[in-house]
C-alpha positions in Angstrom: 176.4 -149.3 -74.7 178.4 -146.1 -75.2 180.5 -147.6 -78.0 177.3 -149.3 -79.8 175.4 -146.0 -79.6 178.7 -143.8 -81.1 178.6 -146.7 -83.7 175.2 -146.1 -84.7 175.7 -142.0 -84.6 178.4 -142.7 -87.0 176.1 -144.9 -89.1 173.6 -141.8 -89.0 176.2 -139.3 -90.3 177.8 -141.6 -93.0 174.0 -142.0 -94.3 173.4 -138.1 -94.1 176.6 -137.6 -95.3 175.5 -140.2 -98.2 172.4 -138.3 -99.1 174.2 -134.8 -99.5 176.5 -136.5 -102.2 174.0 -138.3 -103.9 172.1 -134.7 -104.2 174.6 -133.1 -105.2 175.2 -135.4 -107.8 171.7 -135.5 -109.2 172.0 -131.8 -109.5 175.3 -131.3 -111.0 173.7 -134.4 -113.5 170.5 -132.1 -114.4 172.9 -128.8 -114.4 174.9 -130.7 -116.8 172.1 -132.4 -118.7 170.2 -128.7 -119.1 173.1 -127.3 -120.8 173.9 -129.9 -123.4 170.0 -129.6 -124.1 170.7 -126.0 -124.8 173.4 -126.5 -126.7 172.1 -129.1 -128.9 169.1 -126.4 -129.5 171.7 -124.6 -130.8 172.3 -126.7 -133.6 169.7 -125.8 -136.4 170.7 -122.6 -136.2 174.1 -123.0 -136.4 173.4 -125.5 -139.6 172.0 -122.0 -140.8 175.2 -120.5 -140.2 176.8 -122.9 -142.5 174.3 -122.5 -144.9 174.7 -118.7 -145.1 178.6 -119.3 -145.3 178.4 -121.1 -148.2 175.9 -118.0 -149.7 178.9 -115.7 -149.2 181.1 -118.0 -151.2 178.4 -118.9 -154.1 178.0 -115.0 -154.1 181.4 -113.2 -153.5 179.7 -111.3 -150.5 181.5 -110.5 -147.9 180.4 -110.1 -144.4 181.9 -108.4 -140.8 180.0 -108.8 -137.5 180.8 -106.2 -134.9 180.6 -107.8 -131.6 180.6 -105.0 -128.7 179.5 -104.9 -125.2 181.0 -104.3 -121.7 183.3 -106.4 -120.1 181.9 -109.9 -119.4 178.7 -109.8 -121.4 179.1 -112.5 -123.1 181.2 -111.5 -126.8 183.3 -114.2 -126.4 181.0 -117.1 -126.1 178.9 -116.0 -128.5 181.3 -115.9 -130.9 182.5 -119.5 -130.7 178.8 -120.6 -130.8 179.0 -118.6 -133.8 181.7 -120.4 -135.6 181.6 -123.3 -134.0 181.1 -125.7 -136.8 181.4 -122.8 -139.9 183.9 -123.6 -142.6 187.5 -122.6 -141.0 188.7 -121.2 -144.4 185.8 -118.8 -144.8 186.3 -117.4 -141.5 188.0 -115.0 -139.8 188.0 -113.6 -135.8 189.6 -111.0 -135.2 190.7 -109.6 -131.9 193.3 -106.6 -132.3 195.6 -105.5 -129.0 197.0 -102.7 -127.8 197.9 -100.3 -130.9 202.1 -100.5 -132.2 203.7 -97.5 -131.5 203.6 -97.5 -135.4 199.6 -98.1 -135.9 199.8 -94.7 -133.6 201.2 -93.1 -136.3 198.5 -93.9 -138.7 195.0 -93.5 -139.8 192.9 -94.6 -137.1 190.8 -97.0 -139.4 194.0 -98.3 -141.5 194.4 -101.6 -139.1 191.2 -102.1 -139.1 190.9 -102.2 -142.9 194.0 -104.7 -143.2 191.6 -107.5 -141.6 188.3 -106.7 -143.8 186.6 -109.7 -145.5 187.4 -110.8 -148.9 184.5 -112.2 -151.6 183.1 -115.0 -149.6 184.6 -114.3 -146.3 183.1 -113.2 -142.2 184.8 -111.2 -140.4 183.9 -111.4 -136.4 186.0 -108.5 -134.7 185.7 -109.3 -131.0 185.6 -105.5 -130.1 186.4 -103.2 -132.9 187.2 -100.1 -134.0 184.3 -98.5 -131.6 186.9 -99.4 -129.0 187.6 -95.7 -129.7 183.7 -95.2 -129.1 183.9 -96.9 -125.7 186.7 -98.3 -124.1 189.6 -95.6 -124.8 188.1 -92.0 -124.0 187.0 -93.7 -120.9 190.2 -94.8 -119.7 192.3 -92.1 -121.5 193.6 -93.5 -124.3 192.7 -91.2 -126.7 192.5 -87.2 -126.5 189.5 -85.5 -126.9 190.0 -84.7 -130.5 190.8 -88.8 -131.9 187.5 -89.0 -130.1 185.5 -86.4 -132.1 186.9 -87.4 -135.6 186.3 -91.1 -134.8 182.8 -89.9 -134.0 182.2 -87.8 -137.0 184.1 -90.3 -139.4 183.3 -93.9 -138.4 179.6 -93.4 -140.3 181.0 -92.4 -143.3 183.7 -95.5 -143.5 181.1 -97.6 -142.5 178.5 -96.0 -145.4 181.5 -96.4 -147.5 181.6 -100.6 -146.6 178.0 -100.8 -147.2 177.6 -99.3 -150.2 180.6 -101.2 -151.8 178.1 -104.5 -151.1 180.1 -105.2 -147.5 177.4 -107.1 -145.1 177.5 -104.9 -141.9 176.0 -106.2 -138.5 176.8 -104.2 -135.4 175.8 -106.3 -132.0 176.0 -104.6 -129.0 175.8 -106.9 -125.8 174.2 -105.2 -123.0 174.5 -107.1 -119.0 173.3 -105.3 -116.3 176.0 -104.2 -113.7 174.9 -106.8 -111.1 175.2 -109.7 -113.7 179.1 -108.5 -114.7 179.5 -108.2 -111.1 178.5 -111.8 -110.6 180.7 -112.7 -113.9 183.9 -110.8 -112.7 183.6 -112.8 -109.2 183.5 -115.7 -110.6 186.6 -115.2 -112.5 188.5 -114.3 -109.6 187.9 -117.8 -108.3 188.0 -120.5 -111.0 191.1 -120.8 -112.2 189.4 -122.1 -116.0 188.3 -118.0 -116.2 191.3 -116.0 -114.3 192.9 -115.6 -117.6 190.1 -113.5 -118.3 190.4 -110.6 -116.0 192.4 -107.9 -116.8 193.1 -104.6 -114.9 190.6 -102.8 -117.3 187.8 -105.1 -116.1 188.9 -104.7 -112.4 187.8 -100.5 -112.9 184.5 -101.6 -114.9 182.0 -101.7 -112.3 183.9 -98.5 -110.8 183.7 -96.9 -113.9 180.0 -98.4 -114.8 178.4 -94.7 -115.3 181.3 -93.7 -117.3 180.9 -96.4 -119.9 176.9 -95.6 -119.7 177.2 -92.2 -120.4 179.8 -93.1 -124.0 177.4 -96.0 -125.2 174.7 -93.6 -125.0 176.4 -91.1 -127.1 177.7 -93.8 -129.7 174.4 -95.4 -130.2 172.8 -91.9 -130.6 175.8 -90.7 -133.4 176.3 -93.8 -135.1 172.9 -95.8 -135.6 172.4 -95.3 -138.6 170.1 -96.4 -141.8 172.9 -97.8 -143.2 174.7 -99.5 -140.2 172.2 -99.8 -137.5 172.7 -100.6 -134.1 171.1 -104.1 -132.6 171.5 -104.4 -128.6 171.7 -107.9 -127.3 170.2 -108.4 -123.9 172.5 -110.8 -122.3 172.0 -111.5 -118.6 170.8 -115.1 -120.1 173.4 -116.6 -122.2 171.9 -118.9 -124.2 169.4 -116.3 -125.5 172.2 -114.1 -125.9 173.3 -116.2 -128.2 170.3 -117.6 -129.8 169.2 -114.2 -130.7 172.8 -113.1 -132.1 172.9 -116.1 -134.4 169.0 -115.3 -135.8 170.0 -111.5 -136.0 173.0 -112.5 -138.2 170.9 -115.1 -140.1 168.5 -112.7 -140.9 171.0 -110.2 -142.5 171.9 -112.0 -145.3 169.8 -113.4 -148.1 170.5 -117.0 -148.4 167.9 -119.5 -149.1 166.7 -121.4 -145.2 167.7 -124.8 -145.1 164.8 -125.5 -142.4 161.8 -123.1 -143.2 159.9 -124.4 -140.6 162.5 -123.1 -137.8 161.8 -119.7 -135.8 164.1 -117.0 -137.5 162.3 -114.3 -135.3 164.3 -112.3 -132.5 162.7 -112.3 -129.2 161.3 -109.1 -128.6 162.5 -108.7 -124.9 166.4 -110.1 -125.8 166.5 -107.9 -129.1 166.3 -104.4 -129.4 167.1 -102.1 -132.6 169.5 -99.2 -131.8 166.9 -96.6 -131.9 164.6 -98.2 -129.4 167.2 -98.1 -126.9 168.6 -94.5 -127.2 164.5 -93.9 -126.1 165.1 -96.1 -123.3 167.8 -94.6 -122.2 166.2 -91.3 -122.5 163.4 -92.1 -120.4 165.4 -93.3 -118.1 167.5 -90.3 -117.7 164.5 -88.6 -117.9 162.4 -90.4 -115.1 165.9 -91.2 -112.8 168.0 -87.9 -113.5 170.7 -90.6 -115.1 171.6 -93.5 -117.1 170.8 -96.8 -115.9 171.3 -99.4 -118.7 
């Protein structure tokens, strides 16, 4: 009786134990199936792309896409959604390191201008020369001084690309600090992401108000009329990069291939420069600091 009864227990874990799997399955399938749905909604747009790249080349324009943000917020992905099927000899992406003890020596902007677009060319720096905006006077890498001449010189370099018919677009990707917490965890544990995290992203959340307080003041010094600003609300990644693909569509004046498709930035993913210095502001205003 014993051993009949433990045989039946057995039966009634192996059968539990059968309907866990066969959950977890189905839900890893869906998981799985909702994300190549996303991506394959992806694909108008990025026929676009290809379109507009082959505007550039009719035309001789040439094009750079700024892609800034806080650690974790999504630059990188973007950017191969970006490129992912544009014309490889049309295209450039540029990530620059740490500067040579010989780029010290120079003009700030003069490695910078050795990777700008030729006629026909994009240009997609992941993190650019507003590294100097961000990233270095919070950690010390630059003296007070290289701070305040970037600041007071980058809008006229970048009036300077402009005017010389140099397609500008300046994304800023904006995550909230529980979402890059989230993001930094799971890099610490899959061993696909690890490559990822550096010791500058370890001191992000740490340094979170730091890097608040310096985005504020570059959005408020350098969106212009010129080069604006456009922030990219991207706690959801797929809208993140939805949104970044129609903002850089709509910069350029090439003709649709699909006219019927939605070229229009959603309001609560896409915000200009200007409209977020005032949100900011009222935040600072109503909480006595930064939150964004």
């Amino acid at each position: 009786m014993t051993e009949t009864a433990l045989s039946l227990e057995d039966l009634i874990k192996q059968n539990e134990q059968l309907i866990k799997e066969n959950t977890a399955l189905k839900k890893g399938n869906s998981k799985a199936v909702k994300k190549f749905k996303l991506e394959q909604s992806l694909k108008p747009y990025q026929a676009e792309l290809i379109q507009m790249q082959k505007y550039l080349e009719d035309t001789g324009k040439r094009m750079i896409i700024l892609f800034e943000g806080r650690d974790a917020s999504g630059k990188g992905g973007t950017i191969r959604r970006v490129t992912r099927y544009m014309n490889e000899k049309h295209y450039r992406i540029v990530a620059l390191g740490k500067p040579t003890e010989e780029q010290k020596t120079q003009w700030f902007f003069q490695k910078y201008i050795r990777q700008l677009p030729c006629g026909g060319e994009v240009v997609l720096f992941d993190r650019s020369w507003y590294n100097r905006a961000m990233v270095e006077p919070v950690f010390g890498f630059c003296s007070e001084t290289e701070y305040k001449n970037f600041m007071k010189g980058v809008i006229g370099f970048e009036k300077d690309l402009v005017r010389q018919g140099t397609i500008l677009v300046k994304l800023y990707f904006s995550v909230t600090k529980e979402e890059q917490d989230r993001r930094f965890n799971r890099r610490k544990t899959d061993p696909l992401r690890q490559w990822k995290l550096s010791e500058v992203d370890v001191q992000a959340q740490e340094r979170w108000d730091d890097f608040t307080n310096v985005k504020y003041e570059m959005l408020r010094k350098t969106h212009t009329s010129s080069a604006p600003w456009t922030i990219i609300r991207s706690n959801d990644k797929y809208q993140a990069r939805l949104n970044a693909m129609k903002t850089i569509l709509n910069s350029a004046p090439y003709e649709r291939l699909d006219t019927n498709l939605d070229f229009v930035p959603n309001s609560k993913v896409v915000y200009s420069g200007a409209h977020e210095i005032e949100i900011m502001e009222a935040q600072r205003l109503r909480q006595g600091r930064f939150v964004s």
